[in-house]
Backbone as ProteinMPNN parsed JSONL, in Angstrom:
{"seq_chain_A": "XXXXXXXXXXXXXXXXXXXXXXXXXXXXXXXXXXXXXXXXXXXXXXXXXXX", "coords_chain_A": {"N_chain_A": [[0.844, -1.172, 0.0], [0.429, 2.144, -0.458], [1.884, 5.316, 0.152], [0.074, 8.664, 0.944], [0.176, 11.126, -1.434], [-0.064, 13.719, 0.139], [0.705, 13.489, 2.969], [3.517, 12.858, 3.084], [6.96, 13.696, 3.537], [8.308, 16.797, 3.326], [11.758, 16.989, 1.44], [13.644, 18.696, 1.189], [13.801, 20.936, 3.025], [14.231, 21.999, 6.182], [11.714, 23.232, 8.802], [12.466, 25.482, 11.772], [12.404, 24.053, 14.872], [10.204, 25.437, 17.273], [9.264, 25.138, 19.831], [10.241, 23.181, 22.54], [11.13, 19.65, 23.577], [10.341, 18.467, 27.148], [12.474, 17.216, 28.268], [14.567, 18.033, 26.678], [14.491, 21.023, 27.388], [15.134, 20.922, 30.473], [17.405, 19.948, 30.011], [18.745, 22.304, 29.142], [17.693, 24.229, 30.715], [19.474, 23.874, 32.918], [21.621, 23.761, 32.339], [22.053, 26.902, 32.084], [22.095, 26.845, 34.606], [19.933, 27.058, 36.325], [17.953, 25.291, 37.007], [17.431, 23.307, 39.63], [19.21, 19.769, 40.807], [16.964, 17.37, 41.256], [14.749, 18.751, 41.259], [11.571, 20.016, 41.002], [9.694, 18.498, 37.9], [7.725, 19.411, 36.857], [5.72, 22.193, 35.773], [7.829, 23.958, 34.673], [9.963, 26.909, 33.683], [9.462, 29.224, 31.054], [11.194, 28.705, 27.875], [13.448, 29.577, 25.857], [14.494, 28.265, 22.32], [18.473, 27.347, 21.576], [20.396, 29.356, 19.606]], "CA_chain_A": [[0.0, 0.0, 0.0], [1.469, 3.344, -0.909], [1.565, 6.368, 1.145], [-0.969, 9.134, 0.226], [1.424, 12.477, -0.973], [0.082, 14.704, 1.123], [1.45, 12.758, 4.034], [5.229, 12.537, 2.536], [7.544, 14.841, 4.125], [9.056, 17.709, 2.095], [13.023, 16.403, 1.464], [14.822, 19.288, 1.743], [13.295, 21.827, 4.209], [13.15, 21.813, 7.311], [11.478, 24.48, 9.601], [13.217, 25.336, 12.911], [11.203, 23.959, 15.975], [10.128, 26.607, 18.945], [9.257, 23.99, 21.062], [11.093, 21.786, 23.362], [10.721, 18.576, 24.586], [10.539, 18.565, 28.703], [13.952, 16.905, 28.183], [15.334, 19.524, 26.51], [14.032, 22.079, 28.431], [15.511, 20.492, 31.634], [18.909, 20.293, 30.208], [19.091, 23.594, 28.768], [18.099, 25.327, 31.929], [20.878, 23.033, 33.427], [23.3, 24.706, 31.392], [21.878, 27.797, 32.46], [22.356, 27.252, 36.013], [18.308, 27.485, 36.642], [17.486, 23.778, 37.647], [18.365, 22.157, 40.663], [19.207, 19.025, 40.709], [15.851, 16.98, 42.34], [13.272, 20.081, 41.348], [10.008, 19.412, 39.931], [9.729, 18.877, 36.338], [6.47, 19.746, 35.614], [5.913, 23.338, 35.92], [9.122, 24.494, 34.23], [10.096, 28.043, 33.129], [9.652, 29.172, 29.502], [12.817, 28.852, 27.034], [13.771, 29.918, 23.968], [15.645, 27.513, 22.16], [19.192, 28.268, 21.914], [20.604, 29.221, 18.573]], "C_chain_A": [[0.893, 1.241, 0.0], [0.808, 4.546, 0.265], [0.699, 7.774, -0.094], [-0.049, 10.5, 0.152], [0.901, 13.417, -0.476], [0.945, 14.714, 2.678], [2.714, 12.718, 3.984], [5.613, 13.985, 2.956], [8.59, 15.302, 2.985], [10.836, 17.26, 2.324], [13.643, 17.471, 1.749], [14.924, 20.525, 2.919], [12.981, 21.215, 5.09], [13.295, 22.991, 8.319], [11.921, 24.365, 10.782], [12.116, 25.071, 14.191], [11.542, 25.429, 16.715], [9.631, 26.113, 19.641], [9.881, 23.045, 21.489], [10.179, 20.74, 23.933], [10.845, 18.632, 26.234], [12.076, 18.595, 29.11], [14.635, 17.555, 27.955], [15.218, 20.385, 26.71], [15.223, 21.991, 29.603], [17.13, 20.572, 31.395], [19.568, 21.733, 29.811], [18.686, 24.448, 30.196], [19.03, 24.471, 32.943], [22.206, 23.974, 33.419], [22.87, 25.968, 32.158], [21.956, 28.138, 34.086], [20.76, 27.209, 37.027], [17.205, 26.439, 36.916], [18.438, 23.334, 38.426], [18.019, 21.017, 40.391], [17.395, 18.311, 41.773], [14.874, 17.981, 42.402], [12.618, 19.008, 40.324], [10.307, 19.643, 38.253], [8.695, 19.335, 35.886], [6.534, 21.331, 36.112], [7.017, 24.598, 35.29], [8.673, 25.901, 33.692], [9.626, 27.971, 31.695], [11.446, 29.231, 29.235], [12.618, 29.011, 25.964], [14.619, 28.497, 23.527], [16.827, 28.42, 21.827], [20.029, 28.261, 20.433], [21.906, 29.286, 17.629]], "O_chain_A": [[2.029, 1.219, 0.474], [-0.239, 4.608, 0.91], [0.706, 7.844, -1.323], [0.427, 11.013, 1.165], [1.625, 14.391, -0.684], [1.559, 15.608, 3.259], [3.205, 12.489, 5.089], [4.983, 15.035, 2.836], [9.307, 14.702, 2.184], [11.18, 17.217, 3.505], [14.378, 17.335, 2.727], [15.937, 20.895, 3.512], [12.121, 20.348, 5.246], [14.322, 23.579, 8.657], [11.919, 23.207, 11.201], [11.154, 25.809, 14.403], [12.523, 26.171, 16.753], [9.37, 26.894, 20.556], [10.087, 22.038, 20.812], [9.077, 20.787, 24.479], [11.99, 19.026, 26.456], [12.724, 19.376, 29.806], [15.487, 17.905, 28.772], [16.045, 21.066, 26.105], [16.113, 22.839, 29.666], [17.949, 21.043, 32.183], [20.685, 22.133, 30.141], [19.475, 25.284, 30.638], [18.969, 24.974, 34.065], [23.123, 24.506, 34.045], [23.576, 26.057, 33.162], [21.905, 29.23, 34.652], [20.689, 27.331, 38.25], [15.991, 26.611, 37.021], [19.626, 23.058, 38.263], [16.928, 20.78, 39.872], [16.931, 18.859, 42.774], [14.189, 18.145, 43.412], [12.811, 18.065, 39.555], [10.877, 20.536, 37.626], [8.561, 19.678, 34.711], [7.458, 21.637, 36.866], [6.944, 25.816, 35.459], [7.526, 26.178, 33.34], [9.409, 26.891, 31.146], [12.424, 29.564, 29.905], [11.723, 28.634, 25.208], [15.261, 27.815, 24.326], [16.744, 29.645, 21.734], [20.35, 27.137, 20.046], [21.805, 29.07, 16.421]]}, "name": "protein", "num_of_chains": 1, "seq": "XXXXXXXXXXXXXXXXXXXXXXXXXXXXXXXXXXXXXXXXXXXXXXXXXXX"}
């Protein structure tokens, strides 16, 4: 069965996310100094990603 081309992802673009995963959230405010070790994860700051 074939895939339907609207569904097929464009080959050579690709747009820059502005959303993080939790994960990468958590280590980027790491880096930043702005997570302690053993804090809550849910609730987190906003972030930019970093560019």
């Amino acid at each position: 069965m074939s895939q339907h081309p609207s569904l097929k992802t464009g080959g050579g673009t690709t747009a820059k996310r502005t959303v993080l995963k939790r994960f990468e959230r958590v280590e980027l405010l790491r880096k930043r100094g702005e997570f302690k070790e053993g804090g809550r994860i849910t609730g987190l700051k906003k972030t930019k990603p970093e560019e």
